[in-house]
Each structure stands twice: as structure tokens, then as C-alpha cells.
VEXZAGU-578922 format. One record per residue (C-alpha): residue number from 1; residue in three letters; x negated, y negated, z negated. Coordinates in nm, 4 decimals. Example, Ala and Ser with C-alpha at 12.3 -4.5 7.8 and 13.67 -1.06 7.14 Angstrom:
% VEXZAGU-578922
num:residuo:c1:c2:c3
1:ala:-1.2300:0.4500:-0.7800
2:ser:-1.3670:0.1060:-0.7140
This chain:
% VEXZAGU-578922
num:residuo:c1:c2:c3
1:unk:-2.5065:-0.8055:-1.5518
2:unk:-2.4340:-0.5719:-1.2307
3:unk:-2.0785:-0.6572:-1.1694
4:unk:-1.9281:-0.4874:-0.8825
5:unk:-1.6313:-0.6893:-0.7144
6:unk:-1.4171:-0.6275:-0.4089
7:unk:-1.6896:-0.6056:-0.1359
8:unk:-1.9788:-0.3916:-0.3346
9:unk:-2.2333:-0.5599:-0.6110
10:unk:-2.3601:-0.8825:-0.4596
11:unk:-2.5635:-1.1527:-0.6121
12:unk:-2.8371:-1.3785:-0.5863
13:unk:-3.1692:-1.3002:-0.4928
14:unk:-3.4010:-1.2672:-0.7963
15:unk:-3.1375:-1.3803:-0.9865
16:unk:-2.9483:-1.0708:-1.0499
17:unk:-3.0422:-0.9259:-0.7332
18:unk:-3.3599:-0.8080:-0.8743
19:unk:-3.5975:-0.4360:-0.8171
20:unk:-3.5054:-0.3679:-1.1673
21:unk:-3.1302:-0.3865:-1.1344
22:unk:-3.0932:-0.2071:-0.7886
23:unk:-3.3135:0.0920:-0.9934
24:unk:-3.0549:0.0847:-1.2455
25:unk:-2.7584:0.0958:-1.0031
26:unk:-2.9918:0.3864:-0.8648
27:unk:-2.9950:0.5858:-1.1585
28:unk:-2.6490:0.5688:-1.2311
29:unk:-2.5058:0.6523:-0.9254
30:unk:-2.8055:0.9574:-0.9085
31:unk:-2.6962:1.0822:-1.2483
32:unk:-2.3123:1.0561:-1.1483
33:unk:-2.3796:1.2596:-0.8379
34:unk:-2.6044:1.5409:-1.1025
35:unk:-2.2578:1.5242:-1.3372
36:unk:-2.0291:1.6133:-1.0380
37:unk:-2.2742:1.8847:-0.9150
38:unk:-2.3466:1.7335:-0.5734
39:unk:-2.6740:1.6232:-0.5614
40:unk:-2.7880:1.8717:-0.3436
41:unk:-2.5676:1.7619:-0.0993
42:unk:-2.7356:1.4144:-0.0676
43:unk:-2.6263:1.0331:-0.0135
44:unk:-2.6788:0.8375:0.3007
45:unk:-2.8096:0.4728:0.2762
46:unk:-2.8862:0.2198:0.5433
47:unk:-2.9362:-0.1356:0.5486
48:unk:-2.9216:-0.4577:0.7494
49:unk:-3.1314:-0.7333:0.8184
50:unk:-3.1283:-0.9672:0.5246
51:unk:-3.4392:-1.0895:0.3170
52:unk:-3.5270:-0.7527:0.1194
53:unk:-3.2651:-0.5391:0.2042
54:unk:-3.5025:-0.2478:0.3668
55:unk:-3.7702:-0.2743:0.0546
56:unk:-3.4078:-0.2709:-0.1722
57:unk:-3.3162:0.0506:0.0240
58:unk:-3.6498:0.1717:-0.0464
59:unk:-3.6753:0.0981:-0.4321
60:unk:-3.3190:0.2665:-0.4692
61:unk:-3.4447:0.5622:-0.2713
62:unk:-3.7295:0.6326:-0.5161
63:unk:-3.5122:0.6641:-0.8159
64:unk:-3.2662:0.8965:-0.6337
65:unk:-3.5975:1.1216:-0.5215
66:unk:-3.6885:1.1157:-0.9021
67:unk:-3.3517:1.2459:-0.9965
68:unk:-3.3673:1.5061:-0.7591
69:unk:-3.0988:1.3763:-0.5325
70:unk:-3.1240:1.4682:-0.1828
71:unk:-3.1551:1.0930:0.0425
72:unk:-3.0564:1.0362:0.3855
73:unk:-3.2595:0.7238:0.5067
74:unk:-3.1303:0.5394:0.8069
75:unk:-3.4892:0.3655:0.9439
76:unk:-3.3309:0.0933:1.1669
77:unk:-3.0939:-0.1950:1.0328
78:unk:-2.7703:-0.0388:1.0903
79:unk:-2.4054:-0.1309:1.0623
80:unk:-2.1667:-0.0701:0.7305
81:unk:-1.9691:0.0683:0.9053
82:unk:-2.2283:0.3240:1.0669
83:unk:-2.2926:0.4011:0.7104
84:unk:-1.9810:0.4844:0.6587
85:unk:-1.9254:0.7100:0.9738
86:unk:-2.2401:0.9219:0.8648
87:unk:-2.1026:0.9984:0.5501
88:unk:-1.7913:1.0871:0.6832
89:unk:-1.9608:1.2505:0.9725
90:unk:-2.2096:1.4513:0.7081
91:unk:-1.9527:1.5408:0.5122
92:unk:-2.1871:1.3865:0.1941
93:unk:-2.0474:1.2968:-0.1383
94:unk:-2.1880:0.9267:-0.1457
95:unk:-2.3433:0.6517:0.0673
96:unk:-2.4855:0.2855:0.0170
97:unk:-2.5415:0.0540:0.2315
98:unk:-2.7607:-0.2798:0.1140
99:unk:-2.5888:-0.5955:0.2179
100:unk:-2.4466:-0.8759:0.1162
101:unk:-2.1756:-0.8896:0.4002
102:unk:-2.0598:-1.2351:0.4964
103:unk:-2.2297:-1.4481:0.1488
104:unk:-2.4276:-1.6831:0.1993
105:unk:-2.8243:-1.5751:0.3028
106:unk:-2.9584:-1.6503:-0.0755
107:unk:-2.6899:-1.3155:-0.1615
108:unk:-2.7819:-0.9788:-0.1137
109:unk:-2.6237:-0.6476:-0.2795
110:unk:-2.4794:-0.3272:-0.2240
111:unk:-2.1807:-0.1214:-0.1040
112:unk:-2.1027:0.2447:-0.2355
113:unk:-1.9159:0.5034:-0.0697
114:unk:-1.7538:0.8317:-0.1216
115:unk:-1.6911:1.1469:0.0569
116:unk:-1.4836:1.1002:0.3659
117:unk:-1.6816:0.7578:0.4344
118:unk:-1.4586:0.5524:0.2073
119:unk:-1.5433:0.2618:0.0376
120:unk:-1.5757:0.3606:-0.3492
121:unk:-1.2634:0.3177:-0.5645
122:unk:-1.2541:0.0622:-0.8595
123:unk:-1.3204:0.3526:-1.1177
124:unk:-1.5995:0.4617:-0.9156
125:unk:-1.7932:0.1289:-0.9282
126:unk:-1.6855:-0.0142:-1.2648
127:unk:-1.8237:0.3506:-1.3996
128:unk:-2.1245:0.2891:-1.1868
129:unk:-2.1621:-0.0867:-1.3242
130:unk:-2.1330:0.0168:-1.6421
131:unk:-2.4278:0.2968:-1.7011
132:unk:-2.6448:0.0594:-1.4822
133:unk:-2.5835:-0.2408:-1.6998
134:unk:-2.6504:0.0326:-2.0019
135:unk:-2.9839:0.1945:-1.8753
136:unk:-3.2767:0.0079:-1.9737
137:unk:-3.6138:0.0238:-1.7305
138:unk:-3.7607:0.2749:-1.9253
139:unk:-3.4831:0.4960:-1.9013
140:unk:-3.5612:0.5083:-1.4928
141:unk:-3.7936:0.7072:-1.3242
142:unk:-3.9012:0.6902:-0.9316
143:unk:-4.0770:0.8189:-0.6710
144:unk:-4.3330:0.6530:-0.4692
145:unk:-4.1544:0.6470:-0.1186
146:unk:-4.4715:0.8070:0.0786
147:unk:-4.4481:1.0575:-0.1754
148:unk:-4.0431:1.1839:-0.1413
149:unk:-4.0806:1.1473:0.2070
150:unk:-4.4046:1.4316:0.2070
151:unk:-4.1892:1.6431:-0.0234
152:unk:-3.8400:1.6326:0.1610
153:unk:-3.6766:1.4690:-0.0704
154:unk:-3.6029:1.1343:0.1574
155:unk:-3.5170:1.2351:0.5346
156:unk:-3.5328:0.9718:0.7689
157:unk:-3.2354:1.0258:1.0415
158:unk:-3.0886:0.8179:1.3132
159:unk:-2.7462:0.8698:1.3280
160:unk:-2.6636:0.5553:1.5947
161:unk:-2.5535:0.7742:1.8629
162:unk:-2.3483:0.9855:1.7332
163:unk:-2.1517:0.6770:1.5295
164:unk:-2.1393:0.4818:1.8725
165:unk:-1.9936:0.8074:2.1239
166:unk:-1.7423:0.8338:1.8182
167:unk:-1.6178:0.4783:1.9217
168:unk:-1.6368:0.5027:2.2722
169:unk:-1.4418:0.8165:2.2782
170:unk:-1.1936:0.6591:2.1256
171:unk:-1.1778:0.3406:2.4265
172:unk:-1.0083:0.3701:2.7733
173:unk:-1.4083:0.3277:2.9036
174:unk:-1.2299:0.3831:3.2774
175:unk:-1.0004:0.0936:3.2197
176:unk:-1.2691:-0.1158:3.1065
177:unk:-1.5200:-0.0773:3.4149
178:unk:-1.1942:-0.1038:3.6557
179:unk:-1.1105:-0.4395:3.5171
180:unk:-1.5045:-0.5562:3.4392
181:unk:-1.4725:-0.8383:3.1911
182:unk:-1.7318:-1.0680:3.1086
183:unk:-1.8703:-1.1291:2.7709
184:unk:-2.0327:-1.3342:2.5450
185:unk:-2.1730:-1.1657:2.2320
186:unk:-2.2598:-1.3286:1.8807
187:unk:-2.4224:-1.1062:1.6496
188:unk:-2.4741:-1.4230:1.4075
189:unk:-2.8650:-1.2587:1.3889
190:unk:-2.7236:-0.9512:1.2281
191:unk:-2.6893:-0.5691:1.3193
192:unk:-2.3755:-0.5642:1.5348
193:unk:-2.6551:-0.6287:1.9182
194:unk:-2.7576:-0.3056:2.0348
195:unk:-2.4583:-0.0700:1.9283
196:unk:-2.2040:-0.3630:2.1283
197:unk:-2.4380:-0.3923:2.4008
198:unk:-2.4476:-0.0211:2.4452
199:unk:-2.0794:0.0368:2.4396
200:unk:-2.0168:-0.3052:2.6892
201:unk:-2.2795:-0.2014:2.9252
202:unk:-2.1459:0.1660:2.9163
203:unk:-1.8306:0.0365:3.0020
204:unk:-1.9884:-0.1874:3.2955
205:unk:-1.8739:-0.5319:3.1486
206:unk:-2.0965:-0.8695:3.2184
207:unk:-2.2467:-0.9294:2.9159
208:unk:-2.4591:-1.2963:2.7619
209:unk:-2.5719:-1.3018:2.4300
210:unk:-2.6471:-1.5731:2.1921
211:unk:-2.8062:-1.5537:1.8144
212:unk:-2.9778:-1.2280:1.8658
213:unk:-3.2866:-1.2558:1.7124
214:unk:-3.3923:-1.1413:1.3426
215:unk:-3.3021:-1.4930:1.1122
216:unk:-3.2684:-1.3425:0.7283
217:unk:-3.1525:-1.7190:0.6966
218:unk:-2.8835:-1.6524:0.9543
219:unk:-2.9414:-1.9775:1.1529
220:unk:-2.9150:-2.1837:0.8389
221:unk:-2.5254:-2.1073:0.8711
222:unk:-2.3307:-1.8711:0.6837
223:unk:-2.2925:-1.5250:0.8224
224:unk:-1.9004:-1.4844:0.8683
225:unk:-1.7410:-1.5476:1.2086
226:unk:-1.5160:-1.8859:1.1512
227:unk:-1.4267:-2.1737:1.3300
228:unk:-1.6860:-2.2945:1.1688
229:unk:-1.9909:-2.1003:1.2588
230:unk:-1.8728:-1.9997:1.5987
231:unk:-1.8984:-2.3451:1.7615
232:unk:-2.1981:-2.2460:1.9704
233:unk:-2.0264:-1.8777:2.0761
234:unk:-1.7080:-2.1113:2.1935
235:unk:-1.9483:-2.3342:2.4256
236:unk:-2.1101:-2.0186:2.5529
237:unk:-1.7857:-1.8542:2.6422
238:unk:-1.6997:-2.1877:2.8297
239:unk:-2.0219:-2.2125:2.9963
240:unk:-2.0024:-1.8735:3.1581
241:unk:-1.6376:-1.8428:3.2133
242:unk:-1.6165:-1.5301:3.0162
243:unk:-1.3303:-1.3428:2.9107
244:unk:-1.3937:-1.3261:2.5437
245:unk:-1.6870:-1.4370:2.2719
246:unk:-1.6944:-1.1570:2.0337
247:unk:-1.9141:-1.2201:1.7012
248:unk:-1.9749:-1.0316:1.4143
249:unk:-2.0617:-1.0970:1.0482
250:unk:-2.4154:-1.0162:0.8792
251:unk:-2.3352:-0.5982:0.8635
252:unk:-2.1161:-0.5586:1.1272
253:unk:-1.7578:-0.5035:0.9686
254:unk:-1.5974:-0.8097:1.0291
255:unk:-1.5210:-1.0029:1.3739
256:unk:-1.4266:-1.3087:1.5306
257:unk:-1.2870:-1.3630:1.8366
258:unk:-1.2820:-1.7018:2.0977
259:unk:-1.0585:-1.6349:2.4049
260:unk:-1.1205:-1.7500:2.7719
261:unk:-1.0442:-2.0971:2.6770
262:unk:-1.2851:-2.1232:2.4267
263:unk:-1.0171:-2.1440:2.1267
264:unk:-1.0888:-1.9602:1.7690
265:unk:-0.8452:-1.6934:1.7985
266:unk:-0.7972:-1.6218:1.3988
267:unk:-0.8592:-1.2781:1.2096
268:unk:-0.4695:-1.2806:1.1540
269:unk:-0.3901:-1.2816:1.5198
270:unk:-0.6539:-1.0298:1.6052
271:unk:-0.4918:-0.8224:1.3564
272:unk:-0.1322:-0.8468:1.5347
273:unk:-0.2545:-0.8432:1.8696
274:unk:-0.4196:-0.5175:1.7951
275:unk:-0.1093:-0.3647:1.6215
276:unk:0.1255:-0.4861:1.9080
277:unk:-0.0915:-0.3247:2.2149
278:unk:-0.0763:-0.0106:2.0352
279:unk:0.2889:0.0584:1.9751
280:unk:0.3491:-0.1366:2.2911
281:unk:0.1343:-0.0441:2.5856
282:unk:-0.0373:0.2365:2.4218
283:unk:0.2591:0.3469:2.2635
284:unk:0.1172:0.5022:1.9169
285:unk:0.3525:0.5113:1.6119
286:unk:0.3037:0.3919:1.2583
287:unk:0.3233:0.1696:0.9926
288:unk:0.1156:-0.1124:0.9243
289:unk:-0.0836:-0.2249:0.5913
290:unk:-0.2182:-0.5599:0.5355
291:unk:-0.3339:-0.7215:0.1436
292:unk:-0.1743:-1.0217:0.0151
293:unk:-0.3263:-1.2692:0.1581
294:unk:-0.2918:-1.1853:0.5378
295:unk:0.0097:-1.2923:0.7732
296:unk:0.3036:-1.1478:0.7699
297:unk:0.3864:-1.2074:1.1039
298:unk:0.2552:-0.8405:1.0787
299:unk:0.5260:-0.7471:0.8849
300:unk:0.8138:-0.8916:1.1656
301:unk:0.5842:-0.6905:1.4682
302:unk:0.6659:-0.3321:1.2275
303:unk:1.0073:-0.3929:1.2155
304:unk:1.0609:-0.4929:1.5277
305:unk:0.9130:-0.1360:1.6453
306:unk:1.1262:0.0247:1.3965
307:unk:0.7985:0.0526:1.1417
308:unk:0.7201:-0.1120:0.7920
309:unk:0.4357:-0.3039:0.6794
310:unk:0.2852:-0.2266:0.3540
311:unk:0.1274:-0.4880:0.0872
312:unk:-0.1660:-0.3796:-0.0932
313:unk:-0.4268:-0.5939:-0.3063
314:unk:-0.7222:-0.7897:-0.1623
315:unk:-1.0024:-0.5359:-0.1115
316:unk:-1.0514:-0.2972:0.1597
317:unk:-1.0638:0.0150:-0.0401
318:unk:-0.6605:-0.0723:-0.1347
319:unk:-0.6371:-0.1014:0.2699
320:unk:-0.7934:0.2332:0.3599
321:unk:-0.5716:0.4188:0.0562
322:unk:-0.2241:0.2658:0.1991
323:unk:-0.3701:0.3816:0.5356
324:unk:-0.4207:0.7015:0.3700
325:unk:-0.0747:0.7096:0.1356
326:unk:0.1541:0.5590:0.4393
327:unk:-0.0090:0.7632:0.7288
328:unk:-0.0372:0.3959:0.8824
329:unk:-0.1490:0.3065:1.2405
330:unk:-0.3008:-0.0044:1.1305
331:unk:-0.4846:-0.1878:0.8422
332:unk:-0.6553:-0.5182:0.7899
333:unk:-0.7075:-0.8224:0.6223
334:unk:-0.7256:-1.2176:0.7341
335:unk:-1.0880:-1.2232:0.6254
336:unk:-1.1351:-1.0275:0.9937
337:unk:-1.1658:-0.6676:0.8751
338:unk:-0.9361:-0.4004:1.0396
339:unk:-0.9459:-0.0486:1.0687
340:unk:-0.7098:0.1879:1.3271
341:unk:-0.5953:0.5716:1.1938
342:unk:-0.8247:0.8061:1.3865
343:unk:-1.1583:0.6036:1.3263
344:unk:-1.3730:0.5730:0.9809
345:unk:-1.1618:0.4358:0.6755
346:unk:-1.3433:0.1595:0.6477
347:unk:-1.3290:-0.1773:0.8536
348:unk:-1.5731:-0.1651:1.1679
349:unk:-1.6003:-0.4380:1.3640
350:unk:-1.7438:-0.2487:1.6452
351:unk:-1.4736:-0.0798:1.6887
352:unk:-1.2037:-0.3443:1.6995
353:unk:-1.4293:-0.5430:1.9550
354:unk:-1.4157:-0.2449:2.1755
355:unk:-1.0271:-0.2205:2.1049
356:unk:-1.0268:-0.5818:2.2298
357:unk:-1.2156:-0.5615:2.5277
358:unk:-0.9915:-0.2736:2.6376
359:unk:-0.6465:-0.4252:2.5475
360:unk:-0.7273:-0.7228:2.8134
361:unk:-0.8612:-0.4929:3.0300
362:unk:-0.5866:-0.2548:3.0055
363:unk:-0.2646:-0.5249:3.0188
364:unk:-0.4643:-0.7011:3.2516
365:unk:-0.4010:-1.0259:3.0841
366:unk:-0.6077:-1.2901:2.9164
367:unk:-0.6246:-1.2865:2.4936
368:unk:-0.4023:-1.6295:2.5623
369:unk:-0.1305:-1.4922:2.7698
370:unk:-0.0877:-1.2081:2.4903
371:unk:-0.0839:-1.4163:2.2293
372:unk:0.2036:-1.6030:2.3761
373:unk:0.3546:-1.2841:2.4624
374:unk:0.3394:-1.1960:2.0679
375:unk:0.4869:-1.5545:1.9761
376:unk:0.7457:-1.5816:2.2296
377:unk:0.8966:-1.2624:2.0714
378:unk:0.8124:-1.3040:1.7413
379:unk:0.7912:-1.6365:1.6606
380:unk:0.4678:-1.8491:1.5104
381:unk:0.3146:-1.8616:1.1598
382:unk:-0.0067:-2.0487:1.0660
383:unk:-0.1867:-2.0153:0.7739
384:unk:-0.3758:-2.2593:0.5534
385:unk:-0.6723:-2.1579:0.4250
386:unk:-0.8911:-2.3221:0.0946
387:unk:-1.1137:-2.2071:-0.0931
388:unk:-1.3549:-2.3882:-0.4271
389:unk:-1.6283:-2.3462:-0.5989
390:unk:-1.5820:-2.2525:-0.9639
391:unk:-1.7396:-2.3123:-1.2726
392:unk:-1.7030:-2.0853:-1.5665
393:unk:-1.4847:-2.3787:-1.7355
394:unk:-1.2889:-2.4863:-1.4541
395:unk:-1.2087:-2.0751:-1.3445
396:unk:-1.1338:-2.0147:-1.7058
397:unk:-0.8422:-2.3357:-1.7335
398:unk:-0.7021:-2.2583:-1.3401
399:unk:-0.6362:-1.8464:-1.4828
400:unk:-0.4896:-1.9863:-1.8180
401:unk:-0.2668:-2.1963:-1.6343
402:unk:-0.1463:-2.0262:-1.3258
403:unk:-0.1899:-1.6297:-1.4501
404:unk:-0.1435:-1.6512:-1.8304
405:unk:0.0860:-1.9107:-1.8807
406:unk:0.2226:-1.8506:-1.5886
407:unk:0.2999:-2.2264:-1.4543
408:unk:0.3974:-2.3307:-1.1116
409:unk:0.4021:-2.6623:-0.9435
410:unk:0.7266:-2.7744:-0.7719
411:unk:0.7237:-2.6717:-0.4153
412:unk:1.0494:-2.8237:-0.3456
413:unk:1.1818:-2.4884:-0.1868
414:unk:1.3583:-2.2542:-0.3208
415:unk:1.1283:-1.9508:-0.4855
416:unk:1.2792:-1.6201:-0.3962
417:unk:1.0130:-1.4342:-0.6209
418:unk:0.6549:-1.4500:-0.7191
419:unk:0.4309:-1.1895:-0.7469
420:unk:0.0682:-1.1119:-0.9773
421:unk:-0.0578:-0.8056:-0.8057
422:unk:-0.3288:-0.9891:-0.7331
423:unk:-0.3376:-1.3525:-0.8031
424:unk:-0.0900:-1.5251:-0.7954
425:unk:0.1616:-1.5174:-0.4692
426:unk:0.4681:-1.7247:-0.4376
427:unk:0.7224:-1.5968:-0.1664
428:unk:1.0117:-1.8125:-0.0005
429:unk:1.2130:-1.7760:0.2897
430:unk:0.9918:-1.8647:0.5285
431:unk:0.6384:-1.8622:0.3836
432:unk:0.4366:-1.8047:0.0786
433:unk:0.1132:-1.9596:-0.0700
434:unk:-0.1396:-1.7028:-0.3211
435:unk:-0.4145:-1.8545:-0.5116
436:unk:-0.6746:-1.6031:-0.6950
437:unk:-1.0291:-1.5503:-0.7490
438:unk:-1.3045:-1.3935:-0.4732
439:unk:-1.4014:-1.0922:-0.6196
440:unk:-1.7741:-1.1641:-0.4460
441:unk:-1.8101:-1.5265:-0.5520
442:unk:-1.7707:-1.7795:-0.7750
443:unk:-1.4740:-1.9079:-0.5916
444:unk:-1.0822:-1.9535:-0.5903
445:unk:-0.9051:-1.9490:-0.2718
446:unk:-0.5412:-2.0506:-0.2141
447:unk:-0.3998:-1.9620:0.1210
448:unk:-0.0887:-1.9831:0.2459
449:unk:0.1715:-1.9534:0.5344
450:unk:0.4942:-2.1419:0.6915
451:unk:0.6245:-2.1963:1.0490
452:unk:0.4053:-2.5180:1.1073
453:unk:0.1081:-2.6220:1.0112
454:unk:0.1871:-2.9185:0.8061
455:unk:0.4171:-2.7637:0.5762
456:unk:0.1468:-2.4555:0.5150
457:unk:-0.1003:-2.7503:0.4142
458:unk:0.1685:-2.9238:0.1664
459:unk:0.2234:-2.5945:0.0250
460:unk:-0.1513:-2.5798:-0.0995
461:unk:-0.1954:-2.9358:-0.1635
462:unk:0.1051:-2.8843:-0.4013
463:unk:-0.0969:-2.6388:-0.6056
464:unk:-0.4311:-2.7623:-0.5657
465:unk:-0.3178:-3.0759:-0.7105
466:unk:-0.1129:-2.8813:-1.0125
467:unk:-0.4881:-2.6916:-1.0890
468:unk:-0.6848:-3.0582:-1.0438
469:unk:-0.8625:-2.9155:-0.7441
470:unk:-0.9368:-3.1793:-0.5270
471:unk:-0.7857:-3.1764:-0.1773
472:unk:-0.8120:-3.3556:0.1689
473:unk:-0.6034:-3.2234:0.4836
């Protein structure tokens, strides 16, 4: 089965992630574009640097040349979120990129976009599942690569440049070489190296770099920025007395963040840091949108400017439509994906590094001293975060419990509502805990948030234990 979730269709290679399936996906999305009349306009794909993901780009390429679909082939690893700018930037109808994001390295898949550089809505990729999972292999015909590329049918282009002076036209570059910062970069062996490097160095900041080199195993870690995973960026950031540690997950559209003492500065805070330099010292206007599982410390920052904050479902195509449907400033998500009005519609974590680097550079102050800033006015939350693996069995009794029956352990606190938008998310005075289901694994995460750190940990120990999920602080 090709199942797309939240993030794009991911899944385990030569499992599901097979030649034959990415054909199908091919085909489908090449005979959606022939339905809509757009083929002749053409789809941009890319890819990064996991194990298969240029032959994958390739395979998928030869199908769309067979269906007479004009291809745009980015020939370097590349960022999603460069992906996404050339779409937008092309003005095309559809884009892929192959990726598997932040999963594991044994994962690989693919992300769809649509015109305007968006990532594809759920009817888009449930209609695209579902004629792929229909389409048997000799309902698919291809291409050899050498071949569409002779005939015109598969352009190579290199549309780097143009996606990184976007960015940096965007930045206060003159703020950033005035105040010089030094740091340390952590690609986590992914794409993110030479399109931060080129913006930093632009800019004149002192840059080191760790975990550069091509590793489809990703260091025998997993490819998300964490506390985790970034132990070795916070040594390096002690070790040359930078400024900031910036690293990004496997394609680029995610960050993490270690400040000049070498502490894990979380995707939450990034996310309100962000939103607070830009009404405050850059003094923009506009709402905010976060999903359901991110802090809503967010939420206090917006009203405290006179804006709102807007709660969407987990997924970052709900993100960039409340961006779209509030006008807002901001959006993001505590996974470490955030995107700013006036850039792609996607997340790009590119872009919010380079945000970063010029907010300390700008204010002048260290990512500590603004945090405190933030907290001192605002107050502090901190957020738990779980998450399990799943069997079929054990998924099936946690959703008949929690989302069809509808049961809730005692929190001992009084509930002031609960919400299934997506999952399920209890909400009291001063907190709230969610539990649902990734929509890219076979997981089930419970998060949740209070003014200290204990009582955001008894909050999910309370409903781990009610779902016999076993727990340890």
C-alpha cells in the first residue's frame, strides 16, 4: 500500500519503498497533471542524499517522460524547501521532492507539491495514493532516462541560486557582517552545507562545520536535530566559543538550535523567539499559527502585541493554509518547522537559520539573554515530549479507548474542554497534554505542557499509564 501521511509517502526501503511503487505514484500524479490540462507546464523534482533517492528521482522521471509530462530535474541533492521555491518560483503546477525527512535512514519516500510551492493538500495525495495503489505494473510505461533527456522531455536545471538570493534578500546581510558572529554548522550529513555556508560567508560570519560529509546512514543516528542527536554540535559550539550551533534535518526543512552556552534551545522557543523579534524589533504585524501540539506560549506573545494565534492540525500543509486564510506573520510547529509570510509556504530551515543569525546580530544580544527577555515578560512553559512504537494491536486498543470511546484518565485538575481535531487534546488552565498517532510512523506521541516541568511529566505519565504504555521520567 502507498499511504501518504502528514509529511509525504514514506516507508521502508524495499519494503514498500520499492521501483515499482514510486512508478505507480509516477503515473498517477502524471495522469492527474494530463486530467487538469497542465502537463505541458511541467513538475519540478529534486532529491537529497539518502540511499536511492537520486535513482528514485530518476525511475519517477521516466514514467512522467512516458506520459508526456514536461520534468524539471534538479542534478545536485537539494533542499525541500528549494523544491518548493522553484515551483513557486516557475510558476509549475506540481513538484516532488524524494526524501524521507527526519525517519530513520532505513525510510525513504516522497513529498508532492502544488502550484504556488505548497505542500499538496490531503485530497491531493489521498487521490494520488489511491490510483497508485490501483495501477498495476503493466499499466505503467517509462522512458529510459538517457533517452527523455535527448528528446527534451527531462531538463536538468540548477535553480540553487536563485532559491538562496531569495533568502538573503530577505536578511539584514549589513547587520550581520557589522556584528560578525561565529558559527558552528550541523548539516547531520544532509543537504542544508553549501546553501548555509553560502549565505554565512556572504554575510562575513566565522563559520566551523561538523557532519558534513555524504553518510546515507546519517552517522548511525537519526536525522532530526534533538537533544539527542546534537550532543556533538553542543561540544563544538563550546569548543569554539561560537555564538550559535545551527543543524538541520536530512532535507533541510527543519532546525535545531544550541546557544552560546551550549544548551538545546527547543523548536518551541525558536518558534517564539522568531515571532517576538519580528513584531518587536522589526516591528512587522500579524497573527500567528501554530498545530496542536506546539506551545502556546505563542499564543500569550500574539496577544500581548494585540494579535491572535491560530490552532490548526498537525501537518504543515494545515500551517501554510492558516498562514494563507489568517494573513499570518508566523507559522510553525514544535517538531522545528517554521515558515515567515513573504518567503515559500512551506517550512525552510534555511531560512529561519538566517532569521536567527540576524536577530542576535541585530539586538545585539546572545540567544540566552533573549530568551530570558521572552520569559521575564511572558512567563515559562515546558513541554513534555513521548512518543511509542505501535503495533497494529496495541494502536488499534489506544484509538478505541481514547478516540472512540472517548475515555480519559483522572488528571486531578479541572478539564476546561477537550478537543479531537486531531488526536486527542485535553486543555486546563494552565496546560494541556494531546496524544495521537504520527502520520509518518508507526508511532503515538503524547506531549504536553504546564508551568514546570514536573507537572508536564505527571500529566503524560497519567495517560500513558491509562493506555498501558510504559513510562519512566
Amino acid at each position: 500500500m502507498i499511504q501518504f501521511g502528514t509529511g509525504g509517502w514514506r516507508a521502508v526501503i524495499g519494503d514498500e519503498f520499492t521501483r515499482a511503487n514510486i512508478r505507480r505514484v509516477a503515473a498517477a500524479v502524471a495522469r492527474r497533471m494530463q486530467r487538469e490540462g497542465v502537463a505541458k507546464e511541467g513538475l519540478c523534482i529534486g532529491y537529497d542524499r539518502r540511499f536511492l533517492s537520486r535513482e528514485s528521482a530518476i525511475w519517477f522521471s521516466e514514467v512522467m517522460a512516458a506520459e508526456d509530462v514536461r520534468l524539471y530535474f534538479v542534478n545536485l541533492a537539494a533542499p525541500t524547501p528549494q523544491i518548493m521555491f522553484t515551483v513557486k518560483n516557475m510558476d509549475l503546477p506540481y513538484g516532488a521532492a524524494v526524501t524521507a525527512s527526519h525517519n530513520p535512514a532505513i525510510y525513504n519516500g516522497i513529498k508532492l507539491f502544488t502550484r504556488g510551492g505548497r505542500d499538496a493538500t490531503q485530497e491531493v495525495t489521498d487521490a494520488v495514493g489511491a490510483e497508485a495503489n490501483a495501477l498495476d505494473e503493466a499499466d505503467i510505461r517509462s522512458v529510459p532516462f538517457d533517452e527523455a533527456l535527448a528528446s527534451g522531455k527531462v531538463r536538468f536545471i540548477d535553480p540553487r541560486d536563485a532559491y538562496l538570493d531569495s533568502i538573503m534578500e530577505k536578511i539584514d546581510m549589513e547587520s550581520i557582517r557589522a556584528r560578525r558572529p561565529r558559527i558552528v554548522l550541523d548539516p547531520m550529513y544532509g543537504v542544508s552545507l553549501t546553501g548555509l555556508m553560502t549565505i554565512l560567508f556572504t554575510a562575513r560570519c566565522d563559520v566551523d562545520v561538523i557532519n558534513d560529509r555524504h553518510d546515507a546512514f546519517f552517522g548511525g543516528h537519526l536525522p532530526a536535530p534533538n537533544p539527542e542527536t546534537l550532543r556533538d554540535l553542543q561540544g563544538s559550539v563550546a569548543d569554539h566559543h561560537a555564538d550559535m550551533g545551527i543543524a538541520t534535518d536530512g532535507d533541510a526543512d527543519r532546525l535545531g538550535i544550541i546557544d552560546e552556552r551550549g544548551r538545546y534551545v527547543s523548536a518551541n522557543e525558536v518558534l517564539v523567539l522568531l515571532y517576538y523579534y519580528l513584531l518587536k524589533y522589526k516591528g512587522w504585524k500579524g497573527a500567528a499559527v501554530r498545530n496542536i501540539a506546539t506551545t502556546h506560549l505563542l499564543d500569550r506573545v500574539a496577544e500581548a502585541f494585540g494579535e491572535t494565534c491560530h490552532e490548526v492540525p498537525v501537518g504543515f500543509k494545515h500551517i501554510s493554509a492558516g498562514m494563507d486564510q489568517y494573513h499570518a506573520l508566523i507559522g510553525g510547529e514544535s517538531s522545528g518547522g517554521l515558515t515567515v509570510r513573504g518567503h515559500i509556504s512551506g517550512k525552510d530551515g534555511l531560512y529561519a537559520a538566517s532569521l536567527l543569525v540576524e536577530m542576535v546580530s541585530v539586538t545585539r544580544k546572545p540567544l540566552s539573554a533573549l530568551l530570558r527577555e521572552v520569559t521575564d515578560q511572558f512567563g515559562a512553559l515546558y513541554m513534555a515530549e513521548y512518543d511509542w512504537a505501535l503495533t497494529e494491536k496495541s494502536r488499534e486498543a489506544i484509538h478505541e479507548t481514547v478516540m472512540i470511546r472517548r475515555k480519559l484518565p483522572d488528571f486531578g485538575l479541572p478539564v476546561q474542554r477537550v478537543s479531537y481535531l486531531d488526536g486527542c487534546k485535553v486543555y486546563f488552565e494552565e496546560g494541556w497534554i494531546i496524544v495521537r498517532f504520527s502520520g509518518t510512523e508507526p508511532r503515538v506521541r503524547i506531549f504536553a505542557e504546564m508551568p514546570t516541568r514536573e507537572r508536564a511529566n505527571a500529566l503524560v505519565r497519567a495517560m500513558a499509564r491509562f493506555v498501558d504504555l510504559p513510562f519512566h521520567d
